[in-house]
FIPA-426803 format. One record per residue (C-alpha): residue number from 0; x, y, z. Coordinates in Angstrom, 1 decimal. Layout:
<rs>
<num->NUM c1->X c2->Y c3->Z>
...
</rs>
This chain:
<rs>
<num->0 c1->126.9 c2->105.5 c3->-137.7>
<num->1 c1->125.9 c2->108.9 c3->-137.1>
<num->2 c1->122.5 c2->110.6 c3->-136.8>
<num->3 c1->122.4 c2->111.3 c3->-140.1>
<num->4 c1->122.2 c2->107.7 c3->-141.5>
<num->5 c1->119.2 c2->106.2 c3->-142.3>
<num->6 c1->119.2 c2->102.0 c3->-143.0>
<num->7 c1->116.0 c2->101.0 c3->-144.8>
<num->8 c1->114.2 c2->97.8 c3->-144.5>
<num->9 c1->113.6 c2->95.2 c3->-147.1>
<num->10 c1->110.3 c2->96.7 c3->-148.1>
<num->11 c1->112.6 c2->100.4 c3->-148.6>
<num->12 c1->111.1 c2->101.9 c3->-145.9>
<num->13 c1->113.6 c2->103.3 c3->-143.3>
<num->14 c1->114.0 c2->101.9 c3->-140.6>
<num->15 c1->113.1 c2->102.7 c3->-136.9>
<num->16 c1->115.9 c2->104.2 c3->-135.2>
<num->17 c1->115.7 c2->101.6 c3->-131.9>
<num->18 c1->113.1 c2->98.4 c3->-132.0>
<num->19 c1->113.0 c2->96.1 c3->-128.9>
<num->20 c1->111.2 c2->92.9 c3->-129.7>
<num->21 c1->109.6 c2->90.5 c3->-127.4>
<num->22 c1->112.5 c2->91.5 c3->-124.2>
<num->23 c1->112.7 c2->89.4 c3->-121.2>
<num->24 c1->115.6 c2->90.1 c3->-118.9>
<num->25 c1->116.6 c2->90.4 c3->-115.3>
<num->26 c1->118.9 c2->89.8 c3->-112.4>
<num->27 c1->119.8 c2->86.3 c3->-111.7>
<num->28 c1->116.3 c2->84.2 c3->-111.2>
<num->29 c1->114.2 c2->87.3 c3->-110.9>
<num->30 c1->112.7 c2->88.2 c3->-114.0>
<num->31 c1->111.7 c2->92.3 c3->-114.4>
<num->32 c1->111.2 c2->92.6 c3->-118.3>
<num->33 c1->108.4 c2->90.7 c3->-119.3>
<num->34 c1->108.0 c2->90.8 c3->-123.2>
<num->35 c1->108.8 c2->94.2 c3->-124.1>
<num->36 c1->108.1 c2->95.5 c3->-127.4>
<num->37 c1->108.4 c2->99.0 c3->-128.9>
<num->38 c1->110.2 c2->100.7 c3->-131.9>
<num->39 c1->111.8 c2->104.6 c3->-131.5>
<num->40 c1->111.5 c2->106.8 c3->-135.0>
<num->41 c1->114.8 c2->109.0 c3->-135.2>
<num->42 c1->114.3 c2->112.7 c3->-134.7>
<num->43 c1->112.0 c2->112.4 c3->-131.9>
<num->44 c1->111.7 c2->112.1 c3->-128.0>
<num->45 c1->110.1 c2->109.2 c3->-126.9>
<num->46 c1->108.9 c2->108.9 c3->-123.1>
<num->47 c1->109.4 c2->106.2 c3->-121.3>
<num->48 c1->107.3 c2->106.4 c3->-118.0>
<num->49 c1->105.8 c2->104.1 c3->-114.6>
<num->50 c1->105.8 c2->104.0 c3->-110.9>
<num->51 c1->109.3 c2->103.4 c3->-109.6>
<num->52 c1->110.4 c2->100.1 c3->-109.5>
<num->53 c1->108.1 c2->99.2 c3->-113.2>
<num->54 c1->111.3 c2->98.4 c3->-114.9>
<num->55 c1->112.7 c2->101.3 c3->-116.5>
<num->56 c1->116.0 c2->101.5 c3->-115.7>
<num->57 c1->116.5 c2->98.0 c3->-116.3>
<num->58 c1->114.9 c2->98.1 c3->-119.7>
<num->59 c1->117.2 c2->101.2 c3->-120.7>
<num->60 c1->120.6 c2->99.1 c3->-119.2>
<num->61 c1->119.3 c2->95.7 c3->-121.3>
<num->62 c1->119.0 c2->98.2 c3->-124.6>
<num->63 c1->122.7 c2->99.4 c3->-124.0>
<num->64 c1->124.1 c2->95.9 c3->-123.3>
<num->65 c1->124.6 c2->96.5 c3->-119.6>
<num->66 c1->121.7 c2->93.4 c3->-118.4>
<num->67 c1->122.0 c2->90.8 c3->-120.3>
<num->68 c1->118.4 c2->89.2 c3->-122.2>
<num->69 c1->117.5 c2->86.1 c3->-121.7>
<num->70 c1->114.8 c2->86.6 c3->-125.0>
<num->71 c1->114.3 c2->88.8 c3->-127.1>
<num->72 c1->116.1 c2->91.2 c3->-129.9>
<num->73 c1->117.5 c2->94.7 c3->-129.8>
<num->74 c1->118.4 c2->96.5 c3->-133.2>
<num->75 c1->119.5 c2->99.8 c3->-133.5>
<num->76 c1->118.8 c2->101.0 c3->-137.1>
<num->77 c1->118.0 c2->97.6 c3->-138.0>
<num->78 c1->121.3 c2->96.1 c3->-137.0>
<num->79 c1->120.5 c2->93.5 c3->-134.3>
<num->80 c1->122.9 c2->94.6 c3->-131.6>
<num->81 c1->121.2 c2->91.9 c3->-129.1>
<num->82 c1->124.6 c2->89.5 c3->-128.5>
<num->83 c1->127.0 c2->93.0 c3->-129.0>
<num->84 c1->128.8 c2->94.2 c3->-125.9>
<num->85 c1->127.9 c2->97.9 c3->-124.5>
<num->86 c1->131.3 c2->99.5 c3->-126.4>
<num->87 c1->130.0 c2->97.8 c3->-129.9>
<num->88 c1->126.8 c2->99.3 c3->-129.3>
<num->89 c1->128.0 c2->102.9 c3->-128.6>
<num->90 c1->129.6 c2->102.3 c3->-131.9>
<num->91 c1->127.0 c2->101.1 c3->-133.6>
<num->92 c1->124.7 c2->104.8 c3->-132.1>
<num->93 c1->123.7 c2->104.1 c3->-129.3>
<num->94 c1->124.1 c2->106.3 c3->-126.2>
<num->95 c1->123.4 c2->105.8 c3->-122.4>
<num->96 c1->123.2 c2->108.2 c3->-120.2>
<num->97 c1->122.3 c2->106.6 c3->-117.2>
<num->98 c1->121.2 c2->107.9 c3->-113.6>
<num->99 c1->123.6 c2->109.5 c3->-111.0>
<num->100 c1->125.8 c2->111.4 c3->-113.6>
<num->101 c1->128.5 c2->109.2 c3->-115.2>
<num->102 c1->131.1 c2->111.1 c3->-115.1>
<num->103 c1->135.0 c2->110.3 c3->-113.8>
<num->104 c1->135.0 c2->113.1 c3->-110.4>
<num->105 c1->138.7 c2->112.6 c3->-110.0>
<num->106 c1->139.4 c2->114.1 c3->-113.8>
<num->107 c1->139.6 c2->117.6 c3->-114.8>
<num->108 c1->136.6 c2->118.3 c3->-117.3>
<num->109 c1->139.3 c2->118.8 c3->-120.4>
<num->110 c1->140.3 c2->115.6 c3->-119.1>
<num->111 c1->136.5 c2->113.9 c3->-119.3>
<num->112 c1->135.8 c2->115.5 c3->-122.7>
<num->113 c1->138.7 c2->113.9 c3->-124.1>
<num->114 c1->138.3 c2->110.5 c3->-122.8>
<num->115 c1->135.0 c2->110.9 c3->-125.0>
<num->116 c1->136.6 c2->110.7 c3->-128.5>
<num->117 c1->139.7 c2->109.4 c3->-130.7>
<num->118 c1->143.0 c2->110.9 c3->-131.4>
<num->119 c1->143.3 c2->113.7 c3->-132.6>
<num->120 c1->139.8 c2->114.6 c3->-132.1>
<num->121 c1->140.3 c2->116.2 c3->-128.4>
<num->122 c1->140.7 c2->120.3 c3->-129.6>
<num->123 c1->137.4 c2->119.7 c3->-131.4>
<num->124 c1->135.5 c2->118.5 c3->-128.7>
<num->125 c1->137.1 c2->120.8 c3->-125.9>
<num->126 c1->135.3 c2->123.6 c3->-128.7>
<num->127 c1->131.6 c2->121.8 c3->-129.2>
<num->128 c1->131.2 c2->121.1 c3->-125.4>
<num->129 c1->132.1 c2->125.2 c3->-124.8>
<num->130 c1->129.5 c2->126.1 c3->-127.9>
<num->131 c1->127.2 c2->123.9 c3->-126.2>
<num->132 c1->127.6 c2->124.4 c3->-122.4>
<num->133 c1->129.6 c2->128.2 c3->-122.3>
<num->134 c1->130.4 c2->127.4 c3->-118.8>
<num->135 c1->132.1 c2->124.1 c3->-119.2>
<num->136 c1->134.3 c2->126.6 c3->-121.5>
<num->137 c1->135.5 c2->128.2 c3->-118.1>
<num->138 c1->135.8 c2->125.0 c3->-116.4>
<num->139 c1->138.2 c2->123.2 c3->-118.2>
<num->140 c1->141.2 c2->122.7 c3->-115.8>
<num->141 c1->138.4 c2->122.3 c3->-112.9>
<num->142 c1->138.3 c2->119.0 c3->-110.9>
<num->143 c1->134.7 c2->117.7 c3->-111.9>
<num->144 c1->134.2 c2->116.5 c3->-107.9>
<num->145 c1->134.5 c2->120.4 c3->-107.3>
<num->146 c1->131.2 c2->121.4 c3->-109.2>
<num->147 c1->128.1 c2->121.7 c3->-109.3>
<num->148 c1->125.7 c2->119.0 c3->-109.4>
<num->149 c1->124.3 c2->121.0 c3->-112.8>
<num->150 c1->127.7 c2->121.3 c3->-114.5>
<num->151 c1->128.1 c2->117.9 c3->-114.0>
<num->152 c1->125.3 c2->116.8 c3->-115.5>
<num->153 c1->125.8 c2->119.5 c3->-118.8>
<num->154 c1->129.0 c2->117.5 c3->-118.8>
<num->155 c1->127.3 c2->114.3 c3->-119.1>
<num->156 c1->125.1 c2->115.1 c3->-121.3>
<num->157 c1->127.8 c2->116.6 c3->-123.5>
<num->158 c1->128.9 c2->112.8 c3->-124.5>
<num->159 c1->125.5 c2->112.3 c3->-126.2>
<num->160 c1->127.1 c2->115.5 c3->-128.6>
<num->161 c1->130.6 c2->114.3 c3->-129.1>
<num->162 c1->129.9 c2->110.7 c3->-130.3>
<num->163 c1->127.4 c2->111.6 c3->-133.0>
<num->164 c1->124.8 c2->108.9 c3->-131.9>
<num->165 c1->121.7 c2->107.8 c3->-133.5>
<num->166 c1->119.9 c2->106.8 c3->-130.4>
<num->167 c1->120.4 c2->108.3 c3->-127.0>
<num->168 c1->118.5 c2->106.9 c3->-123.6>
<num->169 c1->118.4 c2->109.0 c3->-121.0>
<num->170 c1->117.5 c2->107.8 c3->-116.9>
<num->171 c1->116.4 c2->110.7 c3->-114.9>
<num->172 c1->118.8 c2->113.7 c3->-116.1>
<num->173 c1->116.9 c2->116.1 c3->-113.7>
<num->174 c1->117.2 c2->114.6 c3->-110.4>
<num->175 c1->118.7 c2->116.6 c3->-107.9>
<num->176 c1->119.0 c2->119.7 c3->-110.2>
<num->177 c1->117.5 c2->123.3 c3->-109.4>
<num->178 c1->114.3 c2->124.4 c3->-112.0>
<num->179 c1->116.7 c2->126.4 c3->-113.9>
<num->180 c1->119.4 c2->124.1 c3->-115.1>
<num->181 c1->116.5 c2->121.6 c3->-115.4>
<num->182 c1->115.3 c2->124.0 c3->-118.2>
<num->183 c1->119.1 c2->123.9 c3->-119.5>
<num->184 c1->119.4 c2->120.4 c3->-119.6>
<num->185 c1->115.8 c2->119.7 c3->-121.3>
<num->186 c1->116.5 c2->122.5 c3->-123.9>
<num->187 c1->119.9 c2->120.6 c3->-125.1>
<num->188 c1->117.8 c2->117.2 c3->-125.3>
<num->189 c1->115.1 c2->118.9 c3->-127.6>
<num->190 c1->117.0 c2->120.9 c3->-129.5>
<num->191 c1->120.4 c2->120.3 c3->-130.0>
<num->192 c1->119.7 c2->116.6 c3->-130.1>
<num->193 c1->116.7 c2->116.2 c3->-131.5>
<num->194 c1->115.7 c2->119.5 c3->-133.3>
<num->195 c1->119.0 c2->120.0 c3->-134.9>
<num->196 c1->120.9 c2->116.8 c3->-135.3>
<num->197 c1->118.1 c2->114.3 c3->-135.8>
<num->198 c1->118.5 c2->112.1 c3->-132.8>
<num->199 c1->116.5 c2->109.6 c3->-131.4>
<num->200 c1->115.8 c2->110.2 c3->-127.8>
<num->201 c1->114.4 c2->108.1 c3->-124.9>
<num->202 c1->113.3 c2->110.1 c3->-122.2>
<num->203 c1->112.9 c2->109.1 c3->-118.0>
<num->204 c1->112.7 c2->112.0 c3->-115.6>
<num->205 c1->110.7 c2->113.0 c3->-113.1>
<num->206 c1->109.2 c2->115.7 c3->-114.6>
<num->207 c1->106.4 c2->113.7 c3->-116.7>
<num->208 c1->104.1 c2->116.6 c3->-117.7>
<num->209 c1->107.6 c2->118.5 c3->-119.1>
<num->210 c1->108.9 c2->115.2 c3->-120.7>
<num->211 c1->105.3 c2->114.6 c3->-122.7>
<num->212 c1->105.7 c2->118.3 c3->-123.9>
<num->213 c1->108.6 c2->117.1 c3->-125.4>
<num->214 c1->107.3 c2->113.8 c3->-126.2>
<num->215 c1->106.0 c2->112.1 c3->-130.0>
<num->216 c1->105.3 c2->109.0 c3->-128.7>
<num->217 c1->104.6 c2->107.9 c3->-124.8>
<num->218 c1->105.6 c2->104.4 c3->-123.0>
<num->219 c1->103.9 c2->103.1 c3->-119.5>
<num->220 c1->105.5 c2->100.6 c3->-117.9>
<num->221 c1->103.9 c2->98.5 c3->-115.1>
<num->222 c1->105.3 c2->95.7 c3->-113.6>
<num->223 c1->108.2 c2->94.9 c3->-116.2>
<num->224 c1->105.2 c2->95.1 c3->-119.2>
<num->225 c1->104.0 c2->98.2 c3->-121.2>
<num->226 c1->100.8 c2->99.1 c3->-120.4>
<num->227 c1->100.4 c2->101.9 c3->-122.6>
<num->228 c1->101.4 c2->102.7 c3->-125.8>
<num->229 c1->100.7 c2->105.8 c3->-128.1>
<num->230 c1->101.1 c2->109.1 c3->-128.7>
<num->231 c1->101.9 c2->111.5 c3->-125.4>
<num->232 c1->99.1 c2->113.3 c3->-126.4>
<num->233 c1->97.0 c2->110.5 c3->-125.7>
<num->234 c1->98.8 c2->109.8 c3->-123.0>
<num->235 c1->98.1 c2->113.4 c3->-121.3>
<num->236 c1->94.4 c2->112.8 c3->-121.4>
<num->237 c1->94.0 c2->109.2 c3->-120.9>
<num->238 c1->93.0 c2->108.2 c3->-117.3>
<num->239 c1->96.0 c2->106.2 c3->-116.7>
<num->240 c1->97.9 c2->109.4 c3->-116.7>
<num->241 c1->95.3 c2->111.1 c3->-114.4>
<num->242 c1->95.4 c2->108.0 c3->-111.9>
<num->243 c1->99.4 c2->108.1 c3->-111.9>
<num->244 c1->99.8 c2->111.8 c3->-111.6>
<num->245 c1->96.6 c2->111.7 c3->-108.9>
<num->246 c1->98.9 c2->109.2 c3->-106.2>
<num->247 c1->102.2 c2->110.4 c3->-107.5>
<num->248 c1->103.3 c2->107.2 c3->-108.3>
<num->249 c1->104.6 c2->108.0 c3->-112.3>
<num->250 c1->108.2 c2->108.9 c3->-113.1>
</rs>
């Protein structure tokens, strides 16, 4: 499934690109997702936003398979993906790009690129990761443990590219980054993503007033539960957003 295909619902409508209905998940007896319910349309960025520890990382690990539910229904283009391991997922569209920069240090970046796709396909992607990124071009026999904290994260990103997804979540791609490869990193999101391949993106960074720029639709999260739901427009002038951004305490 690429981003390309659209599924339609019984009524002919097609459907949303990611729906989460009624989640409740965790770790062991501690419950953090309590009744979580939202649906992503493809071709946009969706924000997903809270005070640390609200439950957004674990929300975005229970989408890709990662925590386990204990209720509730994931479906990616309207394939219910909720009892589907993390791998059948990814080939179902979906995408994770989690915090911290998941990629294998020890590899060469040829070496990471190719890990990302199937026989055969390696000379292609070697060429759309150096259209994308120039400088991973020039990095191609380089250790990944030897670069910059910004390369690395253009060449995690560049897996959302290679696998053609439909839905790509996203946990905090601009930590540790200097303003300019922040702009780098954001621009690839927006536009070759979303812009020019149609994808469906959910956005957590630090930056909230850059990510509602980018933003259709806006997510709060408080406490495991969504407290806010809407446009990001909305969200920019509500007084929740005012009282977060006042102490700090959204991300």
């Amino acid at each position: 499934m690429t981003a390309e295909t659209i599924t339609t619902t019984a009524n002919g409508q097609a459907a949303p690109a990611l729906e989460v209905s009624g989640l409740f998940a965790g770790y062991g007896r501690t419950t953090v997702l309590r009744d979580v319910s939202f649906s992503v349309p493809a071709g946009s960025v969706t924000a997903l936003v809270g005070p640390n520890g609200a439950g957004k990382t674990t929300l975005l690990s229970t989408i890709s398979g990662l925590v386990r539910p204990t209720q509730g229904q994931v479906r990616i283009g309207g394939q219910d993906v909720t009892g589907m391991a993390p791998y059948r997922r990814t080939k179902q569209g979906l995408c994770h790009i989690s915090e911290g920069r998941a990629v294998f240090k020890r590899l060469t970046v040829r070496e990471n690129l190719v890990m990302q796709v199937t026989r055969g396909g390696e000379r292609d992607a070697v060429d759309r990761a150096a259209s994308v990124f120039p400088v991973l071009g020039k990095r191609m026999t380089q250790t990944v443990g030897t670069m910059s904290g910004g390369e690395q994260q253009m060449l995690a990103m560049i897996r959302a590219y290679l696998c053609d997804p439909t839905v790509v979540l996203v946990d905090e791609p601009s930590m540790g980054l200097a303003p300019l490869m922040v702009d780098v990193i954001f621009e690839f999101l927006e536009h070759e993503l979303v812009s020019d391949r149609g994808t469906a993106v959910v956005l957590v960074d630090q930056f909230v007033g850059r990510v509602l720029d980018m933003a259709k639709d806006a997510f709060v999260m408080r406490r495991g539960q969504l407290a806010f739901h809407g446009s990001a427009d909305e969200l920019k002038s509500s007084d929740l957003f005012a009282h977060y951004l006042s102490e700090g305490a959204i991300a």
